[in-house]
N, C-alpha and C positions, 0 to 999 in steps of 0.2 A: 259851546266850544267853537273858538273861530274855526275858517274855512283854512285848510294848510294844502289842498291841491292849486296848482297855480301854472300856468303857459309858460314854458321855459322861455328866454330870450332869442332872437333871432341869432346871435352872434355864435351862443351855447349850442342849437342847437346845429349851427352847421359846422361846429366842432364836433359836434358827435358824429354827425356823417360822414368828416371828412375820416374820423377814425375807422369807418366801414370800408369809404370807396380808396380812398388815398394813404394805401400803407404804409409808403416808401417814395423814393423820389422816381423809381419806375413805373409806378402806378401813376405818375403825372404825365410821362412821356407816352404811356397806354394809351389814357383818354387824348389827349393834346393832338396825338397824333390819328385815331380814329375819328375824330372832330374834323380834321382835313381831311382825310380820306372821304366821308361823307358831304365838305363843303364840295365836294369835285375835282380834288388838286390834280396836277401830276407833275409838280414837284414838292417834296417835303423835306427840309432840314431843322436836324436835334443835334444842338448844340448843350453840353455840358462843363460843370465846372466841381470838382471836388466831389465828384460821383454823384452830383446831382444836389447836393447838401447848399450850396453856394449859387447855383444858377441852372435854370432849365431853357433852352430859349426852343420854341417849335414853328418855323417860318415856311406858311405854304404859298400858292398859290392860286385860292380856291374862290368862290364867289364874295367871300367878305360879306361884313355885315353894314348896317346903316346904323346912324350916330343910336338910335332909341334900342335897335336889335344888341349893339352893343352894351349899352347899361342895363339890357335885360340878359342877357346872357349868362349873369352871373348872380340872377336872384334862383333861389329852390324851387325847385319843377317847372321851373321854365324852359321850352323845345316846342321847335321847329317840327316834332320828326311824326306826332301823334296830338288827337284832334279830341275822341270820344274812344271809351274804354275798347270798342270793337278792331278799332288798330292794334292791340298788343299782340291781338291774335296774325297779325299779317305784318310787323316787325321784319322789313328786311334792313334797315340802317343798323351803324354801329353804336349809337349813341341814341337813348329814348324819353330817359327818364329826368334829365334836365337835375343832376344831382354833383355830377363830375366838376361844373365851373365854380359852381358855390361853395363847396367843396373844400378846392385848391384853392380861393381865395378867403377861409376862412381863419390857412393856416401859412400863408404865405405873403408877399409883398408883390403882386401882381401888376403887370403892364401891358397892355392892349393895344395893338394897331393896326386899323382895318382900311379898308376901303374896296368900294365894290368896283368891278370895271370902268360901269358906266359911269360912273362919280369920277368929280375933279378930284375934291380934298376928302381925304379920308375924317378917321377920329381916333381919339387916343383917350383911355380910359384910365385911372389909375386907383386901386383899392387895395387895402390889406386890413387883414384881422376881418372881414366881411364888411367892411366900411369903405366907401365913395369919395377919395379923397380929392379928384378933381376930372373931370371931364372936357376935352377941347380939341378943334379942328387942328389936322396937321397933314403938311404933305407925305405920302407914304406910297409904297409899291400896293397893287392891286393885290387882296386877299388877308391873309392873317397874320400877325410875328404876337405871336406871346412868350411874355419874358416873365419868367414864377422865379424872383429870391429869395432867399433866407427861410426857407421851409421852414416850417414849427418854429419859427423865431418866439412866437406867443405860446408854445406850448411848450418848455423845454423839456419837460418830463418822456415827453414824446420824442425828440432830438436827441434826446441821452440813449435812446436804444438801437437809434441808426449804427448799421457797421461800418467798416472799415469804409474809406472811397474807391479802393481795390473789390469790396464787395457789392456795394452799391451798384458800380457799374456793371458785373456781370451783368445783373439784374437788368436794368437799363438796355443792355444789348439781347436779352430774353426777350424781353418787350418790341421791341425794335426788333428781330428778328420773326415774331410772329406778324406785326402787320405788314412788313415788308413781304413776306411770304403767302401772303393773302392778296397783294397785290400785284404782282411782277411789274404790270404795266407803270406802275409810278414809278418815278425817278426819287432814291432815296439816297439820305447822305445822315453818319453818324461822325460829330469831332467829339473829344472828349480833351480838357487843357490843353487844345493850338495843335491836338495831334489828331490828322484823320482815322477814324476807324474802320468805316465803311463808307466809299462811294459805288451807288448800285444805279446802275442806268436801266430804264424800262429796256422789259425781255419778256420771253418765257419763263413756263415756270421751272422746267430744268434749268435753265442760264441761271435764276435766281437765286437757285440750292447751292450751284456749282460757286456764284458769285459770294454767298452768305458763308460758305463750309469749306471752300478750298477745292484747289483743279482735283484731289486726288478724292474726292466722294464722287466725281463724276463716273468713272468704272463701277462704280458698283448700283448705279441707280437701275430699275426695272419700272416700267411701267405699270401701272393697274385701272382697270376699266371695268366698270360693272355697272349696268344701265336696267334697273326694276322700275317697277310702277310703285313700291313704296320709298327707293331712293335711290340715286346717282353716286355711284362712287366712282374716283378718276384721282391720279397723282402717281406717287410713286415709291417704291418701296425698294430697302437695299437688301444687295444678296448675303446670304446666310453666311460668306466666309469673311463678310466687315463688319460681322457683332462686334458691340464693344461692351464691356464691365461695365460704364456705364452710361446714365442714361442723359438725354442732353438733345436729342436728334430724333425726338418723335412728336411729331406733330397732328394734330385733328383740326379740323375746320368743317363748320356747319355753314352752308350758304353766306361762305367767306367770313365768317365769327372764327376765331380760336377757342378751340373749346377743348376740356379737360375730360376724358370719360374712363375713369376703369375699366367697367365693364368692357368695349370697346378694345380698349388696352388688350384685356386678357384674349378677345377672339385673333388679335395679331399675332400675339406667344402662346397662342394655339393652334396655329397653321403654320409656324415654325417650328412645330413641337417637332423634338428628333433632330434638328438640324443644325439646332445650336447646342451648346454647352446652356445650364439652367440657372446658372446667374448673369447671364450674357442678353444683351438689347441688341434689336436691330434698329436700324433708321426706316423711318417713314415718314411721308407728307401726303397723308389723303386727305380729299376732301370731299364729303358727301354734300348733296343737294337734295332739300326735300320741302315738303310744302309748309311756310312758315307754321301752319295752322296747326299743326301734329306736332309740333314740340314747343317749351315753354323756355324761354331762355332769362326768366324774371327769379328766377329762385336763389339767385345770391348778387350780393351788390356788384360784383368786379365781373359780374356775366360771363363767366369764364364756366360754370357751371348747367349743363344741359340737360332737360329730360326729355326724353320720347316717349309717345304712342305705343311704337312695337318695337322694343330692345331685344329680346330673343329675337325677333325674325332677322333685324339688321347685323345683327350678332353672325349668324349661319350667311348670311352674305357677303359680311367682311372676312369671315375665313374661306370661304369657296371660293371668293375673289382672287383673295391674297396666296392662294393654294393652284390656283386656273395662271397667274402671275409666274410663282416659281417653275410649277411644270412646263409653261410654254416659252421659256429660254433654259430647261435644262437645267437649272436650278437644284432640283427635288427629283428623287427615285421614280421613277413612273415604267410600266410597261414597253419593252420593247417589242413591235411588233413587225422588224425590220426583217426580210427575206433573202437578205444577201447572202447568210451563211447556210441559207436551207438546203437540203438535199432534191435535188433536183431529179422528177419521176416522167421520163418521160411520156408521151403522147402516144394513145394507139392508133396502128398505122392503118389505112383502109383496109377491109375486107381479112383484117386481124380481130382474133376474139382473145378475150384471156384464157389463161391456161394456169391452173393452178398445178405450182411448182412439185418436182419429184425426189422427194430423200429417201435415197436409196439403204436398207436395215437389213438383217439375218433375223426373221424371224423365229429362228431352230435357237437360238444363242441363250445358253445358261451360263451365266459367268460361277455357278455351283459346283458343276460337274467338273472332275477329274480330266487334267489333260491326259491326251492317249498318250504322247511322247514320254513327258516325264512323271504323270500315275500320281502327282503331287495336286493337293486341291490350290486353283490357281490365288483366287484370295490369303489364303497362310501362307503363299510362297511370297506374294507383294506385300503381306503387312513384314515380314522378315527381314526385308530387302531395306522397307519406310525404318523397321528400327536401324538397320544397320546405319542409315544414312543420319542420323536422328540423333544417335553413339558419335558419328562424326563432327555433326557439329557441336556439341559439347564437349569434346575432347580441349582440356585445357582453359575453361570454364572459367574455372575457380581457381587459374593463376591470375587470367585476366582481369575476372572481380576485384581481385588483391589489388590491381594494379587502377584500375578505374574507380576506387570507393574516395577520393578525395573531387573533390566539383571543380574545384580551377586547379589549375598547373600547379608546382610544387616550385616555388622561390625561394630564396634565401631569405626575403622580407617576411614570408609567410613562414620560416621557421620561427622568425625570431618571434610572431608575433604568437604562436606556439607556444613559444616558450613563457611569455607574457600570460597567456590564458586568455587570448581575446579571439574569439571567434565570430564573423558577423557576415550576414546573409541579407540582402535586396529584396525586397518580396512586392512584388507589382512595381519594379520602380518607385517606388513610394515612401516603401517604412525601411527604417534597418533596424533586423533582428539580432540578438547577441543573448547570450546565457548570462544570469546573475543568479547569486545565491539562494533567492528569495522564487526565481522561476524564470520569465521570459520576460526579457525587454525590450518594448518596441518604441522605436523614435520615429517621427515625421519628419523626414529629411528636410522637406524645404523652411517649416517652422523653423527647425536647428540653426540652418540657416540662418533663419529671419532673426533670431535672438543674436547670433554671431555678430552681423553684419550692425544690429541694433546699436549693440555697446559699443564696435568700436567705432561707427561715426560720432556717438557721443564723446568718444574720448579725443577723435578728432577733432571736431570742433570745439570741443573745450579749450585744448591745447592747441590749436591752428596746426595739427600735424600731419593733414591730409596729401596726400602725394598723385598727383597727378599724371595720368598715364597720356603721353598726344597720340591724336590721331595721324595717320600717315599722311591723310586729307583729309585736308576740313572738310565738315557734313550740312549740307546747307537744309534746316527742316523750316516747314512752310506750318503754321501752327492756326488754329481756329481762332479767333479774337480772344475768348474767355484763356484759355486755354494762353494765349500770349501773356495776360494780364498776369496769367500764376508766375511762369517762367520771370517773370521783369521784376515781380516782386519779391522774388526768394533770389534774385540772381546771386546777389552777395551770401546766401547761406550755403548756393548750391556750389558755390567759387570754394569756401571751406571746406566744403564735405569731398573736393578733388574734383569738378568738372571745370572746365575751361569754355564759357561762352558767351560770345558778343552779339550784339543786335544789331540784323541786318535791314530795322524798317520792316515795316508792312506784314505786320504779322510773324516775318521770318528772324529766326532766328540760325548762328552759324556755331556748332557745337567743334570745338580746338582738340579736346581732350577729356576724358573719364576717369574718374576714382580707380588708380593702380590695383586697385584689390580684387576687381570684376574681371572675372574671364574671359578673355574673347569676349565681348562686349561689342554689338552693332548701335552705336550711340541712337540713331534714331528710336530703335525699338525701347531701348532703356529708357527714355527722353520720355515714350509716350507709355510705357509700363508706368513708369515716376507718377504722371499724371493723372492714369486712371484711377490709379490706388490714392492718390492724394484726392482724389475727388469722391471716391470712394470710404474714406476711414471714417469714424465715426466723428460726430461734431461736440465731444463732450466740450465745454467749455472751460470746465478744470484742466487740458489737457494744452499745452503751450504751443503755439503756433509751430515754433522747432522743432519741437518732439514728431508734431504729426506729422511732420515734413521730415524728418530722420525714418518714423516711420513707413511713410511711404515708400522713403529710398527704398530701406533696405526691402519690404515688401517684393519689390520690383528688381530689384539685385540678384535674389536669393536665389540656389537651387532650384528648379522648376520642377514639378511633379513630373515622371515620363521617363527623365535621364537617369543611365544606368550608370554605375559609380561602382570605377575599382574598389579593391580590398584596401587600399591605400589610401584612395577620397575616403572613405568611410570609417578608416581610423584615423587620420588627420580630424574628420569633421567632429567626431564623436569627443573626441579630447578636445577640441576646441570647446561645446557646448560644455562641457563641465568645468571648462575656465571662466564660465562665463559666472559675474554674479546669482544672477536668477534662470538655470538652464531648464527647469522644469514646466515656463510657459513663455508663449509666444509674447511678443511688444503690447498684442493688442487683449493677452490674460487667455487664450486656448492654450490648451495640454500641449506638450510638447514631447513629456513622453509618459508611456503606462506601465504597469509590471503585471503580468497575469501570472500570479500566485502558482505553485505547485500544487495544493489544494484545487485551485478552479482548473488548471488541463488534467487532472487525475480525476474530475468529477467528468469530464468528457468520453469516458472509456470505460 
């Protein structure tokens, strides 16, 4: 039988790697730009085109390589960064394994321009599909500019699953916001199509939170410090009343790596426990510090994956931390031990002793015996007296009962709706109660809502019949970059569905006007309710871009769990949901209302 094992091709097989390290066109700007942070830059720009799909460029200013480090750069396991197997273990660079360049050129149209300081003429390299198409001296700025086109142009099976360029670039700016925030000190710059995203000038690393997420995270950030002999943790953490739904704004870093840890995770929203509502994130950026040797950062390609030595002990550190954090600005419940309002004992005076105080009693005193005056026993004279007073205040009892058995005032609206047979009762703010034949009916108010609000943006936008309500003043909102990308990309949907808003640059946006049907509406809050639920709903794919986005309005529209609702709201609402095609579940398929049988409350008794 011949021989059928055989060495894959060099080209194949760093198509299969790059399938490992190189998911997406973020995953290029990751390495690209952790490559310059380790040449020694302190400047770096990423430049994009079609969310990455079209062109990547990543230009530093770092040591640069030599014509031969150059066309090695870009063969498999070749690096600078490790010598003999005993460095994995003392791994502090961003980059080790010499897999990232071969990688990205095995699926891209790649272009290289180097030059070291001390060099006249640089060099320029030029490869794609993993092939060397020409190599040759050129004049160029000291340090690096790589230019990666046409991703997966040779794979397109792979390009066909890329998303939108709207998603792409979240991504992008993910990436870009991790190693940025690992470095303050560099000066960082993101364009995406000729429009700036981010220009971030070397700071600290509060300036760099504040410069990445907007002046208004700056209030709520908190320090955190914790300095052990198995780790260093230091950065900062947000206060419990700027949880958001979700999540987007927490960060880990291991000796300046970005690293992913649940575990970890959960000791944060364990020393928040109680503080927030329990589908609710806070923000954070710590970073611990420990000795390369006790953790292994080898266990998955894109190194974003981290194990430790001792997880439980760092686990109880990062919550004591994070808990020593909230208590020491008042944050969290803690003991007061404060003596301002104490009762004040004074001091004794010289040549004073205590003297234990004298309450003066009738030891003779039987409250049994018969008084001499009136020969009556004085207990049956006072319990006599207790009834008579006791008759008083029940006199007229049970006219007033008569008159207090209905729970709210007595309206003309409430006759008629008497006379209708609708009866309906609030219970927690929450559900409305009402009698049917069958037993008891309970609704979720804000669900009801959310079904109301569903259909009729759908019918707005179908029909362009949305009616627009202006603001008195325009609302000028400052928005997070991703967060801007959604707003720019739905604008024309959200223009249908009755908001009115224009781009004011820089992330900002200037909100005119809201959907006529929202009440009392503070456009910001709406703006950013819109957004978390749209970031939040689920990502079925059957499920039409509009829809999720009609979804999330109305989500974010609705009734809010809390709000107590006249006799009036709650038959207005009620008749509305049973106008609705499907009033029995919510947009997203929950219950929306229940009936507990007469059977099931008769088995309660």
């Amino acid at each position: 039988m011949a021989d059928i094992i055989q060495l894959l091709p060099e080209s194949v097989a760093n198509q299969i790697a790059a399938g490992e390290v190189i998911q997406r066109p973020a995953s290029v700007v990751k390495e690209l730009m952790e490559n310059a942070v380790d040449a020694g830059s302190t400047i770096i720009s990423v430049i994009a085109k079609d969310g990455g799909k079209t062109l990547i460029q990543v230009i530093d200013n770092g040591c640069g390589m030599t014509d031969t480090d150059a066309r090695m750069c870009f063969e498999r396991h070749a690096t600078s960064k490790i010598r003999e197997a005993c460095d994995l273990f003392a791994v502090r660079t961003l980059g080790f394994r010499g897999e990232a360049m071969a990688s990205i050129a095995a699926v891209a149209q790649v272009t290289l321009r180097t030059r070291r300081p001390q060099d006249d003429m640089g060099t320029e390299v030029l490869i794609a599909g993993s092939a060397v198409e020409s190599q040759k001296p050129v004049h160029c700025d000291a340090g690096a500019n790589f230019i990666v086109k046409n991703l997966y142009y040779n794979t397109p099976a792979r390009r066909k699953f890329l998303k939108s360029n709207n998603a792409e670039l979240k991504h992008i700016i993910y990436e870009f916001q991790r190693v940025a925030l690992a470095n303050p000190h560099i000066e960082c710059s993101l364009r995406h199509n000729e429009t700036e995203i981010y220009v971030l000038p070397a700071a600290n690393l509060k300036q760099r939170i504040v410069h990445l997420f907007g002046k208004q995270i700056n209030q709520s950030l908190t320090a955190i410090h914790a300095d052990t002999t198995l780790v260093k943790v230091s950065g900062y953490i947000g206060k419990p009343e700027f949880a958001r739904k979700t999540s987007g704004e927490q960060f880990f870093f291991i000796n300046n790596r970005f690293m992913k840890h649940a575990y970890f995770h959960k000791a944060i929203m364990t020393a928040y426990e109680k503080l927030i509502p329990a589908d609710y994130f806070p923000s954070y950026f710590i970073f611990l510090e420990t000795d390369p040797a006790s953790i292994d950062i080898n266990i998955h390609p894109t190194k974003t994956e981290i194990k430790f030595e001792d997880e439980p002990a760092i686990f109880q550190i990062l919550v004591a931390a994070v808990r020593e954090a909230l208590g020491k600005f008042n944050l969290m419940p803690s003991i007061d031990f404060e003596t301002e309002q104490a009762i004040e004992i004074p001091p004794l005076r010289k040549n004073e002793t205590f003297r234990i105080p004298d309450i003066p009693f009738n030891p003779d005193y039987n409250p049994f015996e018969l008084e001499k005056k009136g020969g009556e026993n004085f207990a049956l004279r006072n319990e006599k007296t207790t009834i008579k007073h006791w008759e008083k205040l029940y006199n007229g009892a049970e006219t007033r009962a008569e008159q207090q058995v209905t729970f709210f005032p007595e309206t003309e609206q409430q006759v008629s709706w008497k006379n209708r047979g609708n009866h309906f009762m609030q219970l927690k703010n929450k559900y409305i109660l009402t009698s049917v034949k069958s037993g008891l009916m309970v609704i979720d108010q804000h669900r009801a809502h959310e079904r109301i609000l569903f259909e009729r943006y759908l019918r707005s936008m179908a029909h362009n019949q949305a009616v627009t309500q202006q603001t008195l003043f325009p609302v000028t909102i400052e928005l997070s970059p991703s967060d801007y990308l959604v707003v720019k990309e739905f604008t024309d949907d959200l223009q249908l569905l009755g908001f009115d808003i224009s781009d004011f640059g820089s992330n900002t946006i200037v909100m005119n006007g809201c959907p006529a049907d929202i009440q009392n509406p503070d456009p910001k809050e709406l703006l950013e309710n819109f957004l978390e639920e749209y970031k939040t709903k689920e990502t079925d794919i059957k499920i039409k871009t509009r829809e999720k986005l009609i979804r999330a309005l109305a989500a974010a529209s609705a009734i809010p769990y809390g709000k107590s609702l006249s006799d009036a709201e709650m038959q207005a609402l009620v008749d509305e949901l049973f106008a609705c095609e499907n009033p029995n579940y919510s947009p997203s398929g929950i219950p929306v209302i229940i009936i507990i049988n007469i059977e099931e409350l008769e088995k309660k008794f």
